[in-house]
C-alpha positions as a printed NumPy array, in Angstrom:
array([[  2.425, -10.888,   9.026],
       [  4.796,  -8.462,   8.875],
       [  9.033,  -8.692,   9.361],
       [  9.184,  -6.366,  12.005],
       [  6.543,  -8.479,  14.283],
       [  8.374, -11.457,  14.181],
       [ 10.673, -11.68 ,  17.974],
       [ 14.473, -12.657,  18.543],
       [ 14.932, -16.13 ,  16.833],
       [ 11.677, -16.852,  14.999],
       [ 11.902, -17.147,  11.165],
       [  9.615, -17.223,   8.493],
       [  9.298, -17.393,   4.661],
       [  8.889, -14.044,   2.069],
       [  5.225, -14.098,   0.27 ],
       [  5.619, -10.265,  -0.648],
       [  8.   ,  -7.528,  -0.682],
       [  5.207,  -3.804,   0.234],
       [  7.746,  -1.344,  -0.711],
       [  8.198,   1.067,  -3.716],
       [ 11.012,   2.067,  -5.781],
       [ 14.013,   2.508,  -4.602],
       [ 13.661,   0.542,  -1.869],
       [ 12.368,  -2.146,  -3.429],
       [ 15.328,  -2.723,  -5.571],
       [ 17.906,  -2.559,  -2.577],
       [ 16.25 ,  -5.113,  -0.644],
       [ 16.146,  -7.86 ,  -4.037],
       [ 19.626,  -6.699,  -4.232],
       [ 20.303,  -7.852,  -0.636],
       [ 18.646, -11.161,  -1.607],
       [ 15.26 , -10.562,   0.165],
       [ 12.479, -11.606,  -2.365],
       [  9.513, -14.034,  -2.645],
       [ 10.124, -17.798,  -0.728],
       [ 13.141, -17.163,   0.916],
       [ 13.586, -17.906,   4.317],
       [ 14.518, -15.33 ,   7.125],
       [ 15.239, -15.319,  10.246],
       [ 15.731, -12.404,  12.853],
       [ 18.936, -12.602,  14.889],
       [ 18.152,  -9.481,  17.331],
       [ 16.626,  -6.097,  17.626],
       [ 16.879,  -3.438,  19.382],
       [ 14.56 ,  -3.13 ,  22.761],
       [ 12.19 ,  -0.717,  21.035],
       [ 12.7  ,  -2.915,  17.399],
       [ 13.697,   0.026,  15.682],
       [ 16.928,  -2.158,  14.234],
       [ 16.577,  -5.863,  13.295],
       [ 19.721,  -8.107,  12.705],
       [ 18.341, -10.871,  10.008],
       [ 19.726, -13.712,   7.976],
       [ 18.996, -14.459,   4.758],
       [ 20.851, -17.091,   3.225],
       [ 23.728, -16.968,   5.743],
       [ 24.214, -13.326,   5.513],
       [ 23.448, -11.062,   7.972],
       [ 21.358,  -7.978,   7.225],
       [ 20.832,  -4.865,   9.241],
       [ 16.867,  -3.376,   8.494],
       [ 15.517,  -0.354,  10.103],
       [ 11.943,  -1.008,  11.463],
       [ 10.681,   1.374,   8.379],
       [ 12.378,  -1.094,   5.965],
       [ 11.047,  -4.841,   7.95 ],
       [  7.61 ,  -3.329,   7.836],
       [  7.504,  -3.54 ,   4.501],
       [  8.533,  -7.409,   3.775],
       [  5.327,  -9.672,   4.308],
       [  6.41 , -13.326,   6.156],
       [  4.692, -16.431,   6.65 ],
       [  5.646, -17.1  ,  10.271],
       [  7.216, -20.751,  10.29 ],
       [  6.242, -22.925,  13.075]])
């Protein structure tokens, strides 16, 4: 499953990050790589914007960007 399908206070766990250089390297730089844990805050109504927090921080992703981050959903 993709980022941008998990809804407004569901979290889930980083198996793979999709997404070529340079992106790639901003989002490890944000902290976003394989087993850690995130969690979206809020999105927009049309989820072009997700809010999420990794490791206490809070992160702003276009819908472009969360596409590209594969989760396991947590239950």
């Amino acid at each position: 499953m993709r980022l941008n399908k998990l809804n407004i206070g569901e979290s889930g766990i980083i198996t793979k990050i999709h997404a070529k250089e340079p992106l790639k390297s901003k989002l490890l730089s944000m902290g976003f790589a394989r087993g850690e844990r995130v969690k979206v805050l809020k999105h927009t109504l049309a989820k072009n914007t997700f809010d999420i927090d990794i490791n206490g921080v809070n992160v702003a992703l276009r819908d472009e960007e969360a596409r590209e981050i594969e989760v396991m959903k947590e239950s």
